[in-house]
C-alpha positions as CSV (number, residue, x, y, z in Angstrom):
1,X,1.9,64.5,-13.8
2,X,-1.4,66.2,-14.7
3,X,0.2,69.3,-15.4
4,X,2.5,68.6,-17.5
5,X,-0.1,66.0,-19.6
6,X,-2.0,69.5,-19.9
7,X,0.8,71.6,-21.1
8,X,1.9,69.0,-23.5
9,X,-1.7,68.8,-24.5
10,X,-1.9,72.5,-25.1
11,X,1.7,72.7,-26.6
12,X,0.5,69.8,-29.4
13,X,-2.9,71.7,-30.3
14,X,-1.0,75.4,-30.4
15,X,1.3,73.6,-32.6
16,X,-1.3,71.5,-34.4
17,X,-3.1,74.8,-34.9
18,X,-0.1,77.0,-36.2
19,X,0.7,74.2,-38.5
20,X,-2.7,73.9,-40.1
21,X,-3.5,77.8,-40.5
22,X,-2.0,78.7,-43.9
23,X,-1.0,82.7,-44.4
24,X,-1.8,82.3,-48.3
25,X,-5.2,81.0,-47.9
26,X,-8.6,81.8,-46.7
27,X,-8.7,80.0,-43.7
28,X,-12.2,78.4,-43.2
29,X,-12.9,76.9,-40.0
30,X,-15.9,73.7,-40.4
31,X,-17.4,71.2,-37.7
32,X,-16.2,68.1,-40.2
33,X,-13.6,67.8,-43.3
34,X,-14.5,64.4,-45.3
35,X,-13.0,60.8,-44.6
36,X,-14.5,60.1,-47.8
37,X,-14.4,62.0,-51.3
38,X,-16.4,59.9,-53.3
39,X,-20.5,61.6,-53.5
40,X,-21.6,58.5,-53.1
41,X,-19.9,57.1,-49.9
42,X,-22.2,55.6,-47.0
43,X,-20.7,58.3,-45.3
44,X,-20.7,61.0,-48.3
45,X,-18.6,64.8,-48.1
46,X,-20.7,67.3,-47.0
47,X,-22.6,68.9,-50.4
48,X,-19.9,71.9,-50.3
49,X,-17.0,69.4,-50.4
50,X,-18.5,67.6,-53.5
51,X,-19.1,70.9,-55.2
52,X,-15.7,71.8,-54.9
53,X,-13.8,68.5,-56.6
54,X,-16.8,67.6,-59.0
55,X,-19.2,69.8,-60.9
56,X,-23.4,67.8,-60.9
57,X,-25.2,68.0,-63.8
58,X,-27.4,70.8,-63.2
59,X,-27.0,72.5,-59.5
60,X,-29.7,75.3,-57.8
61,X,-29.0,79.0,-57.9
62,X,-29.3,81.6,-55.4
63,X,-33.1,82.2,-56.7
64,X,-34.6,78.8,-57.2
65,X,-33.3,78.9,-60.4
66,X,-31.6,75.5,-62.0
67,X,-27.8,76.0,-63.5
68,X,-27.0,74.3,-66.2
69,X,-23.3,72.7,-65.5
70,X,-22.3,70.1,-67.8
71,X,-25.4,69.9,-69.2
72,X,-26.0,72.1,-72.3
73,X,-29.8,70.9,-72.5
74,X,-32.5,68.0,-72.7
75,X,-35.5,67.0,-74.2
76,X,-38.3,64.4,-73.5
77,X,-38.4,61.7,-75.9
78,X,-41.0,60.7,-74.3
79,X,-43.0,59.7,-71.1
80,X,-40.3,58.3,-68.8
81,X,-37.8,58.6,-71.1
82,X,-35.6,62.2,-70.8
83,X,-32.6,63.0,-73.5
84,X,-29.5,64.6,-72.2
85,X,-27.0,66.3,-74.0
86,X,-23.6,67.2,-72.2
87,X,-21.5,70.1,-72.6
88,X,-18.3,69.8,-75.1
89,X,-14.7,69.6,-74.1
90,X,-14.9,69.3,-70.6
91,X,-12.2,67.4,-69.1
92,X,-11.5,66.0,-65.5
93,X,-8.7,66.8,-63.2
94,X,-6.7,63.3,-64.5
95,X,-6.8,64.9,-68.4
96,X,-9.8,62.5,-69.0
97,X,-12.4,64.0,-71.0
98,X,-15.8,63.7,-70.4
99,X,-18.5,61.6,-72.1
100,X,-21.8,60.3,-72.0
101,X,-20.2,57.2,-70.9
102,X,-18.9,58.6,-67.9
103,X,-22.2,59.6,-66.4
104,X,-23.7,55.9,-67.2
105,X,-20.8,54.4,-65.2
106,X,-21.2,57.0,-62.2
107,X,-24.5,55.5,-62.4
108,X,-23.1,52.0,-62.2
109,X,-21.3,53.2,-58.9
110,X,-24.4,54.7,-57.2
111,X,-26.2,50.9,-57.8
112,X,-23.7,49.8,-55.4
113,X,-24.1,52.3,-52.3
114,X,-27.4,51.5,-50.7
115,X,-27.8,55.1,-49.5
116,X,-27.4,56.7,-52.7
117,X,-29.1,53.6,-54.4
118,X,-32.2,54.6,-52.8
119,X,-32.0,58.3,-53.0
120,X,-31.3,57.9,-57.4
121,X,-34.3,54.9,-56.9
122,X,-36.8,56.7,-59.3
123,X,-34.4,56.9,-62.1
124,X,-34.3,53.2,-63.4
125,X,-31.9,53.2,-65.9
126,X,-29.6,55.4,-67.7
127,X,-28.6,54.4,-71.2
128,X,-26.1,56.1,-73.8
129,X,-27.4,57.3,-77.2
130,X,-23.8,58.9,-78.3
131,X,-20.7,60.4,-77.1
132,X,-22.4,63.4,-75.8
133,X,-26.0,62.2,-75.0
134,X,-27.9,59.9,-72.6
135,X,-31.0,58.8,-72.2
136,X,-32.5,58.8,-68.3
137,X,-34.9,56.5,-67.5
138,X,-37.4,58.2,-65.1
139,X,-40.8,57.4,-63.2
140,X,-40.2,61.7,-62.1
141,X,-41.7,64.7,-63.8
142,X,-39.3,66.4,-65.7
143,X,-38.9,69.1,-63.2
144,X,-38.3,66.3,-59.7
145,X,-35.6,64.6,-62.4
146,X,-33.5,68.0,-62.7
147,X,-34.0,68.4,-58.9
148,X,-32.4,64.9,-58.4
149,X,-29.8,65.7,-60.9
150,X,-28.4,68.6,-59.2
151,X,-26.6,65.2,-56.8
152,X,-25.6,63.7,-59.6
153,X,-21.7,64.8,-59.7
154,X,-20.0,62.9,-62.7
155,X,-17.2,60.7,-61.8
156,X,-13.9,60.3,-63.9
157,X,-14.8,56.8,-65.4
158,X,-11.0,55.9,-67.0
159,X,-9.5,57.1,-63.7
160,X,-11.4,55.2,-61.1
161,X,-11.4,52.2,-63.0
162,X,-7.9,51.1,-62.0
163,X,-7.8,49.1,-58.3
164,X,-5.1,52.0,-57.0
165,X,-8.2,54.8,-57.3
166,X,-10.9,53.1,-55.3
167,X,-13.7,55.3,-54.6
168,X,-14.4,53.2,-51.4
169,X,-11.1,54.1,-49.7
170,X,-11.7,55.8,-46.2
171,X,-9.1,58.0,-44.9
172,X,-8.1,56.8,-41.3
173,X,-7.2,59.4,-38.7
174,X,-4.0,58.2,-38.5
175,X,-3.1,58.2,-42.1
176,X,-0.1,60.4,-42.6
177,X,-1.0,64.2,-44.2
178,X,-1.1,63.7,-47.5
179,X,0.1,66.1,-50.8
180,X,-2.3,64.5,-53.1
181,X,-4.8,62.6,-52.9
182,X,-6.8,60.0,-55.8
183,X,-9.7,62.6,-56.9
184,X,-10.6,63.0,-60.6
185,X,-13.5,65.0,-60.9
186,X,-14.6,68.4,-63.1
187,X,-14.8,70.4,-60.2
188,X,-13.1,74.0,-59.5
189,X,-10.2,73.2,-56.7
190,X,-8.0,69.9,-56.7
191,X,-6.5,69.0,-53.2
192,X,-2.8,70.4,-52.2
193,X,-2.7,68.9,-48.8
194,X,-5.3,66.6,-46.5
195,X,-5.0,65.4,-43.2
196,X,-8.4,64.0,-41.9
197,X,-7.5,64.9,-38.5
198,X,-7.0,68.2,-38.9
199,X,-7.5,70.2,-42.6
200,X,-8.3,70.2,-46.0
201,X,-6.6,73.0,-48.3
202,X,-7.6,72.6,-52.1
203,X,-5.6,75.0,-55.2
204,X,-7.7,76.5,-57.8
205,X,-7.9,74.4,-61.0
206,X,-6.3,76.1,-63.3
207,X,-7.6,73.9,-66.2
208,X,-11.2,74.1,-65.0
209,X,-13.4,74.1,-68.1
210,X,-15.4,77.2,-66.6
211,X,-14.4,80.7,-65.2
212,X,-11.4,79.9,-62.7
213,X,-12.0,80.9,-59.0
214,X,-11.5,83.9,-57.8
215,X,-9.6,82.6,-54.7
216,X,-6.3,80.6,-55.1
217,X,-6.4,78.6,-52.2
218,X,-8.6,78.0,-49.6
219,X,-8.0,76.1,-46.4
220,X,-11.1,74.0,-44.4
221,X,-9.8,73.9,-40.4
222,X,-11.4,70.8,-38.5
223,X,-12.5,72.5,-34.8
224,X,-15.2,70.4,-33.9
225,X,-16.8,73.2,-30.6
226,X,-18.7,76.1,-32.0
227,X,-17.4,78.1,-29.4
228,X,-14.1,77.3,-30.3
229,X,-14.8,78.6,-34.2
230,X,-16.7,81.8,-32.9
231,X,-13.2,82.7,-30.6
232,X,-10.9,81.9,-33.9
233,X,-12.6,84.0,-35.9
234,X,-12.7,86.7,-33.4
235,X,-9.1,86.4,-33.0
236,X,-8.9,86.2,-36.7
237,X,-7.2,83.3,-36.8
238,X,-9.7,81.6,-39.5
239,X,-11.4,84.7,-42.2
240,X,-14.8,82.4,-42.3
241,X,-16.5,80.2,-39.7
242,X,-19.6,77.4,-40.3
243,X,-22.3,77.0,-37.7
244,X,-21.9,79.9,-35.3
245,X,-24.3,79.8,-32.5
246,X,-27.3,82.2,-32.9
247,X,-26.5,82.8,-29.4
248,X,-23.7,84.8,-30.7
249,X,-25.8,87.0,-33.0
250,X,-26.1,90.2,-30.2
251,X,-22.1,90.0,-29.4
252,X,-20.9,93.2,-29.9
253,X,-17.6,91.8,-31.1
254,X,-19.4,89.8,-34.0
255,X,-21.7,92.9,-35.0
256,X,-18.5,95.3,-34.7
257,X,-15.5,93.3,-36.3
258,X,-17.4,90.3,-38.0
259,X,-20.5,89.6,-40.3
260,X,-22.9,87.0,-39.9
261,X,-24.4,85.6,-42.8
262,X,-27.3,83.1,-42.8
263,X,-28.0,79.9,-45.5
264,X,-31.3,79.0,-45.7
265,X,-32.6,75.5,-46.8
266,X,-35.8,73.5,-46.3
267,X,-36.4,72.6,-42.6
268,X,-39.0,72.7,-39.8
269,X,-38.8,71.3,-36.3
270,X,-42.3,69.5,-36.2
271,X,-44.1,69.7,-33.0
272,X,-47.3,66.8,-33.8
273,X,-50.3,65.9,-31.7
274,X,-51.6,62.1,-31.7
275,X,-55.0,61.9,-32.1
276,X,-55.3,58.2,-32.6
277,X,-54.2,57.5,-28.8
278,X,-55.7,60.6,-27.4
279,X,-59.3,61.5,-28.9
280,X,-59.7,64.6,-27.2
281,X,-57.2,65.8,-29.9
282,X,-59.8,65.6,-32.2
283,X,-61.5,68.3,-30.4
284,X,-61.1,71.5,-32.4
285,X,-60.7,73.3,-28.8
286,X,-58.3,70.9,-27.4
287,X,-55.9,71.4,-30.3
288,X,-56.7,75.2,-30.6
289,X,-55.7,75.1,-26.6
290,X,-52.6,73.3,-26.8
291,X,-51.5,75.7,-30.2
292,X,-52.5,78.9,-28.2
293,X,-49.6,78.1,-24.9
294,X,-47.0,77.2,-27.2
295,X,-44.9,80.3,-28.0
296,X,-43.6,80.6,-31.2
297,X,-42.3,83.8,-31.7
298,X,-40.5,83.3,-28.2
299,X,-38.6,80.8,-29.1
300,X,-37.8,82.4,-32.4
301,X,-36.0,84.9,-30.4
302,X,-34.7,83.7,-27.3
303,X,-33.6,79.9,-28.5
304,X,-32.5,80.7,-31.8
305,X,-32.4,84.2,-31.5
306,X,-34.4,85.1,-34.8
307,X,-31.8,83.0,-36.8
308,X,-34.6,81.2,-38.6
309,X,-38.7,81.9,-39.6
310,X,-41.9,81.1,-38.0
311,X,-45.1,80.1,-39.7
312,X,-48.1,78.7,-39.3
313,X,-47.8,76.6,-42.9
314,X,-44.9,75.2,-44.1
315,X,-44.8,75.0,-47.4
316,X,-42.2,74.2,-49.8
317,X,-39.4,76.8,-50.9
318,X,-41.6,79.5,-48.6
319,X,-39.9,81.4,-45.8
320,X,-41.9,84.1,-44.8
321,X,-44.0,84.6,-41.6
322,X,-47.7,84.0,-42.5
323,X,-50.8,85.1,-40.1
324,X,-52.5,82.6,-38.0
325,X,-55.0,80.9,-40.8
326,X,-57.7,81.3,-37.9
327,X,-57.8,85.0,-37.6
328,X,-59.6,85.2,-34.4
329,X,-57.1,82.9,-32.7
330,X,-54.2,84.8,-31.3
331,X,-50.7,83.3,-31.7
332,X,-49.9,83.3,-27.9
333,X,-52.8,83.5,-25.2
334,X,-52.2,81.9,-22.4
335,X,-55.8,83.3,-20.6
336,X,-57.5,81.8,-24.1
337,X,-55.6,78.5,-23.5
338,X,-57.0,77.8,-20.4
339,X,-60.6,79.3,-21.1
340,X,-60.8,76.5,-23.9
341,X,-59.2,73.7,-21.7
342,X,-62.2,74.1,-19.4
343,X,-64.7,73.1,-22.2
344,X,-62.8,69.6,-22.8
345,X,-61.8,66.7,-21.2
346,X,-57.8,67.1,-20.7
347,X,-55.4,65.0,-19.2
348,X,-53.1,66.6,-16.4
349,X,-49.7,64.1,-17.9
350,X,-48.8,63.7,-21.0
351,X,-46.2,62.5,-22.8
352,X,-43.5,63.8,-25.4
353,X,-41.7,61.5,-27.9
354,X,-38.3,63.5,-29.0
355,X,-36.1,62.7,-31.6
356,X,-32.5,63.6,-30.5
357,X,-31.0,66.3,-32.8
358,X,-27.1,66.6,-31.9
359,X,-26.9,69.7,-34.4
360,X,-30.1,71.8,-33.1
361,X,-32.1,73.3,-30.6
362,X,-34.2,70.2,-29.4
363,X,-32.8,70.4,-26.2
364,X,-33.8,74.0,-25.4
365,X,-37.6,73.9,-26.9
366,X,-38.3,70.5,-25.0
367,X,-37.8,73.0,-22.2
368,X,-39.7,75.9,-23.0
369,X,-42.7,73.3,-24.1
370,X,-42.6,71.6,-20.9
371,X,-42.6,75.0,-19.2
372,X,-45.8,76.5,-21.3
373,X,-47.7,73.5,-20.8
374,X,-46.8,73.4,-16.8
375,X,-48.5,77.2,-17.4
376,X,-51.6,75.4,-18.3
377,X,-51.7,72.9,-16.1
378,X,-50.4,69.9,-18.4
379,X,-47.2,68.3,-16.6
380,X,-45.0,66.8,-20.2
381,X,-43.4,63.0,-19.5
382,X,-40.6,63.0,-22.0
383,X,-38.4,60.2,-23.9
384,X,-35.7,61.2,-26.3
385,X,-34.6,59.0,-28.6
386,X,-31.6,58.9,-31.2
387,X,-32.5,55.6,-33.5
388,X,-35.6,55.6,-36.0
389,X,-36.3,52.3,-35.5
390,X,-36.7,52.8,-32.0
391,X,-38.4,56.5,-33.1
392,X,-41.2,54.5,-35.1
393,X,-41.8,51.5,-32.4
394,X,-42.3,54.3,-29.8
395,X,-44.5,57.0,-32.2
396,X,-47.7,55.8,-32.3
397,X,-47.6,55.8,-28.4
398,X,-46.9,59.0,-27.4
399,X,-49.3,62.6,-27.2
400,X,-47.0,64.8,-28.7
401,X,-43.6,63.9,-31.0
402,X,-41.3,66.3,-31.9
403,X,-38.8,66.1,-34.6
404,X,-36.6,68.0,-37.1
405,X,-36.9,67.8,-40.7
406,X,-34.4,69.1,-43.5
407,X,-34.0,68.2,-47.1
408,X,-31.6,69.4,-50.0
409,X,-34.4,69.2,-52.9
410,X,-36.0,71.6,-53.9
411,X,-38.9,70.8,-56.3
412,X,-41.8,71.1,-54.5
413,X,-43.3,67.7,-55.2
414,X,-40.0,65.9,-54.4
415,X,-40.1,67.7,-51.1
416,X,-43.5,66.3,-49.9
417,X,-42.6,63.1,-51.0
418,X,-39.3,63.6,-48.9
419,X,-41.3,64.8,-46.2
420,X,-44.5,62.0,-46.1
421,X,-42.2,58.9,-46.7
422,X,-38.7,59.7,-45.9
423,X,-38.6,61.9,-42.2
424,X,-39.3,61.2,-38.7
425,X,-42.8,61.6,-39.2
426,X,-43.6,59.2,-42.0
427,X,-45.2,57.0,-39.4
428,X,-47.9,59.9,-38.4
429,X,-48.3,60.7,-41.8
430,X,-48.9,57.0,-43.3
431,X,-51.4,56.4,-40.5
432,X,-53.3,59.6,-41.4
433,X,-53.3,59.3,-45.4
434,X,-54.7,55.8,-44.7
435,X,-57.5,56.8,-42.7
436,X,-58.0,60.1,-45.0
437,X,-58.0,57.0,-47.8
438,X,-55.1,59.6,-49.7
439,X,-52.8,56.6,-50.9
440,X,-50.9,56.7,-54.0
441,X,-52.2,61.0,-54.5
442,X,-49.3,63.1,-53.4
443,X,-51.7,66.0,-54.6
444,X,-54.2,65.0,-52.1
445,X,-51.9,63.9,-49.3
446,X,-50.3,67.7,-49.8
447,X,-53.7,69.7,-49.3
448,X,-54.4,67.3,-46.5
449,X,-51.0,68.3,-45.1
450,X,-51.8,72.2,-45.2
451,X,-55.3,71.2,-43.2
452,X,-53.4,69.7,-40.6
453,X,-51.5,72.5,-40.3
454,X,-54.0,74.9,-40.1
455,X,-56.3,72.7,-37.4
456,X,-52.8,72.2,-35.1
457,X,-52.4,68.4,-35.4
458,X,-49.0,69.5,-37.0
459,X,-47.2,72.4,-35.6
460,X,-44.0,73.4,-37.8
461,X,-42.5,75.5,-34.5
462,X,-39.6,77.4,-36.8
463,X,-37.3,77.0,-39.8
464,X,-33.7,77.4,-38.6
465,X,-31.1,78.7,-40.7
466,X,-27.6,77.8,-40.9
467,X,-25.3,81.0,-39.7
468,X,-21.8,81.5,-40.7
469,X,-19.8,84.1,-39.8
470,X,-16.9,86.1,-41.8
471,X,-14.9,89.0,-42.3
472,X,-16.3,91.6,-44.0
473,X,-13.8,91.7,-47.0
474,X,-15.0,88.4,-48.2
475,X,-18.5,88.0,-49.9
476,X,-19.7,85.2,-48.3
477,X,-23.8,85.8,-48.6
478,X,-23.5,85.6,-52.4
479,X,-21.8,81.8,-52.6
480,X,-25.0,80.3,-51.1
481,X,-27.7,78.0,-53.3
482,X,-31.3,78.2,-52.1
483,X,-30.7,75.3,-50.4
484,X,-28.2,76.5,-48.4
485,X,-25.0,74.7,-49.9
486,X,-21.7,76.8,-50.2
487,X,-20.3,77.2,-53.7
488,X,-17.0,78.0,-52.9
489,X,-15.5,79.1,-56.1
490,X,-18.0,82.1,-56.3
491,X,-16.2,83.5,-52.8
492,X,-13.8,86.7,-53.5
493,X,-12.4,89.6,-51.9
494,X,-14.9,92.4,-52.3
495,X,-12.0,95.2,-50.3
């Protein structure tokens, strides 16, 4: 009876699969296709779904350089108050043409989601001046608004309007595959067929108010195992795969038949030490001890196998490898380590608060730290834990936390602010800025920041990058933002 459960199993994916891949398409294999399309869902598309049914105001560039999309331009009228003047003759997928009054209703809709409600909270108000312009209401410099405004995607205010078109509507696993589905954005592709089990395929929009993709029809494939995308695209039976494992970066197949390409975007796993339970952390040797048996550049390349960056600072839109700031400190010395352990009063147990990270590496470093600090005589007591309200009851207790930390904004202020009040480690860093007395100064709280960096209370261990893989006639590294999201309609056939 087991048997033939398994073959029927295996006949129903083969056929599953052979129905979804589409001969006339790019076949693109993902870890998730969307249960919602609206952008501003509790549980929103991915950022490369969005970008391909509606177009945001402005979007990032490949260089840290801000695209105008359906704005033509802005001015301040003045402090907190930023004019906006859309581009003309744009229309949405339903015919609908766009107007000022389209963006102030898309506003309307974000007021209701909590999530996005709180991620648009510095913009207070946005007001029409005509049919074309809008004001935008703004605590933000004018450079954090634009960063912001690269999420705002425009929605089709005529179309959703009407009960049939809710934007709320989630698509059940069991729903029948569907031909069309109730989108109306600006955006380059328009849906041909959906089943949220299985795939997404969008056709290029022929009306699209820009340059019309280059590829007719692409196809996003649901396989959920990363193993499982790595062997289809070996076996060609997607062109492009998300999230390969770094692990796979040295197979000779891949570096033979395939090409990895690697998106970038602002992250750091965050390796902290809690010198308000334990004062011997506040020992300049204790923290130099603990930073010299953790190996960086060893985990670099054996856990993520150099798919990402080390430093000893991280600092917004920087991805390079900087020297040690303390030039007589080496990065790994495991001798050194226990030469400056002898001159302080160490504990032989302490204990590691992890944040679970289903997507990363977590696992693997937790690991290789308990294993460097065994080298120095340190035996790590870890808890991993996958809720932050349990994360911030827990912090303040713990030696050592470690967490990842990843953002899709770019201005540099926005980031810290993301960073300090919105991550894992807003706890740590709320109880230091108050101490520091750095409240309400994101200037100050920043170069206080960098000092706890280069003293060791904050260790950002490495910055991984996201790595896709592809065939080589497609030119896949040139779609990416500096943020890492995929514009698909700048993908083509370069053989």
């Amino acid at each position: 009876m087991v048997l033939i459960l398994l073959s029927v199993s295996l006949f129903c994916s083969a056929q599953n699969k052979a129905d979804t891949i589409s001969s006339g398409a790019v076949n693109i294999a993902v870890d998730e296709i969307p249960v919602y399309f609206s952008p501003y869902a509790a549980a929103a598309p991915a950022l490369q779904f969005s970008h391909l049914f509606f177009d945001p105001l402005v979007r990032w560039g490949k260089n840290q350089q801000l695209e105008r999309r359906l704005l033509k331009k802005w001015k301040t009228v003045k402090p907190g108050i930023t004019r906006f003047y859309l581009k003309k003759n744009i229309k949405f997928h339903s015919g609908n043409k766009l107007s000022s009054r389209d963006v102030v209703w898309t506003f309307s809709e974000i007021n209701k989601q909590q999530k996005s409600r709180l991620f648009f909270a510095d913009i207070t108000s946005i007001k029409r001046v005509n049919s074309s312009a809008f004001d935008v209401y703004s605590t933000l410099s004018t450079s954090q608004l634009l960063d912001y405004l690269t999420h705002f995607f425009v929605l089709d205010s005529k179309f959703y309007s009407k009960p049939q078109h809710a934007l709320t509507t989630r698509q059940s696993m069991l729903t029948a595959p569907a031909k069309t589905l109730s989108i109306s954005g600006t955006g380059p592709y328009i849906i041909k067929e959906y089943n949220p089990a299985l795939h997404l395929k969008v056709v290029r929009n022929e009306k699209y108010w820009q340059e019309e993709a280059p590829l007719a029809e692409l196809n996003f494939i649901k396989v959920k195992s990363a193993t499982s995308r790595l062997f289809a695209l070996l076996a060609d039976d997607v062109d492009i795969s998300e999230s390969i494992s770094s692990e796979s970066a040295d197979s000779v197949e891949i570096s033979e038949s395939k090409l990895l390409v690697q998106a970038e975007s602002s992250n750091a796993l965050f390796f902290t030490m809690n010198d308000i339970r334990r004062p011997v952390f506040k020992s300049t040797n204790a923290r130099n001890a603990l930073h010299l048996a953790i190996n960086q550049e060893g985990m670099l390349k054996h856990i993520i196998h150099g798919m990402g960056s080390i430093s000893s600072i991280f600092r917004p839109l920087e991805h390079t490898e900087n020297p040690l700031p303390n030039p007589e400190l080496p990065g790994y010395d495991v001798k050194t380590s226990k030469s400056l352990l002898s001159k302080v009063t160490m504990p032989k147990q302490l204990s590691l608060l992890v944040m679970a990270d289903r997507n990363g590496s977590t696992n693997e470093v937790v690991q290789a730290l308990t294993n460097m600090m065994r080298r120095i005589g340190i035996k790590l007591n870890t808890t991993e834990v996958n809720r932050t309200e349990e994360w911030n009851r827990l912090h303040s207790s713990y030696d050592f936390s470690l967490s990842v930390w990843q953002t899709a904004l770019m201005d540099r202020d926005n980031i810290y602010q993301n960073l300090f009040t919105e991550s894992h480690l807003s706890v740590f860093f709320s109880e230091r800025f108050l101490e520091a007395k750095l409240e309400g100064s994101l200037e100050k709280q920043a170069v206080f920041f960098e000092k706890m960096q280069q003293s060791h209370l904050v260790i950002p261990l490495f910055s991984k990058n996201k790595v896709w893989g592809t065939d080589r006639k497609y030119n896949l590294q040139d779609i990416f933002s500096v943020n890492g999201i995929a514009y698909w309609q700048k993908l083509q056939l370069i053989q």
